[in-house]
C-alpha positions, 0 to 999 in steps of 0.5 A: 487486477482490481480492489475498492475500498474507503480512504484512510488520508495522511499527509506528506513525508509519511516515513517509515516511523509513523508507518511502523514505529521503531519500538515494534522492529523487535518482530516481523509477524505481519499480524503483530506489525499490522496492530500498530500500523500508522499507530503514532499518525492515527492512534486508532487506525488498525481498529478502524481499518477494513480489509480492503481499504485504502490509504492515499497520502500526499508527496513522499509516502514511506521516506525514512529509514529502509524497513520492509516492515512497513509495507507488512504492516500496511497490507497486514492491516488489510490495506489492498494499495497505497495511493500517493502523489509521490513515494520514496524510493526505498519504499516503492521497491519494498512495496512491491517486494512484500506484494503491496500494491502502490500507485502515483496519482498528482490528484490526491488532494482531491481525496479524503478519508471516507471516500470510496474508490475502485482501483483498476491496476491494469489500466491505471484508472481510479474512480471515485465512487461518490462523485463517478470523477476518474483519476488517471495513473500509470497501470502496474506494469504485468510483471509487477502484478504478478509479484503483487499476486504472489504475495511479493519477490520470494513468493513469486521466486519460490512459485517459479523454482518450483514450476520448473521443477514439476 
């Protein structure tokens, strides 16, 4: 599996509030969700973000409170993976669990908005397509992509059950 896509760059401790404020809990339709993604951290993200982007941030990305809505919003928004030197642990599971892809990467500090990146998440490399500079991270594992292919945990149990049933 492979994306690419432009940076959308925040900082550390991005938690779950600035991901998707508490006052839209009242929903879990991922359209909804995703028109106020990153809303409190950048007012106008959902209007500038493509499909396809991506957002690196610094050290524990998704700390807060446990809320699956945050990775609906985010891939809701069009956001094909999160990059981040570190991710709460809360968060990596639901990341994967709604089919989010994530990855770990120490040198996200030399990322910044506007970047363009490609993503291979079978091997764990990302490039930098401005400057060619390869960034080495842990490959998601096969089991793992196939949840992200799925669309995430319930998808992916549902495409089971039913194959073993036809």
């Amino acid at each position: 599996m492979k994306t690419s896509g432009k940076v959308w760059k925040f900082g550390d401790d991005i938690d779950t509030d600035l991901i998707i404020p508490a006052r839209y809990l009242n929903t879990s339709d991922p359209e909804e969700l995703a028109k106020h993604c990153m809303e409190d951290a950048d007012p106008k993200f959902a209007d500038k973000v493509s499909e396809s982007d991506i957002i690196v941030a610094e050290n524990n990305f998704g700390c807060g409170s446990s809320r699956e809505h945050a990775p609906i919003a985010i891939k809701a928004a069009g956001i094909s993976c999160v990059i981040a030197k570190s991710f709460a642990r809360i968060f990596y599971r639901n990341a994967f669990n709604m089919g989010l892809p994530i990855l770990e990467c120490n040198e996200t500090d030399q990322l910044n908005t506007g970047d363009s990146l490609s993503v291979d998440f079978d091997t764990g490399m990302i490039t930098h397509q401005q400057t060619g500079n390869t960034y080495k991270t842990k490959p998601i594992p096969v089991f793992m992509q196939e949840l992200i292919q799925s669309g995430g945990l319930m998808n992916h149990i549902r495409k089971k059950i039913q194959n073993n049933q036809a």
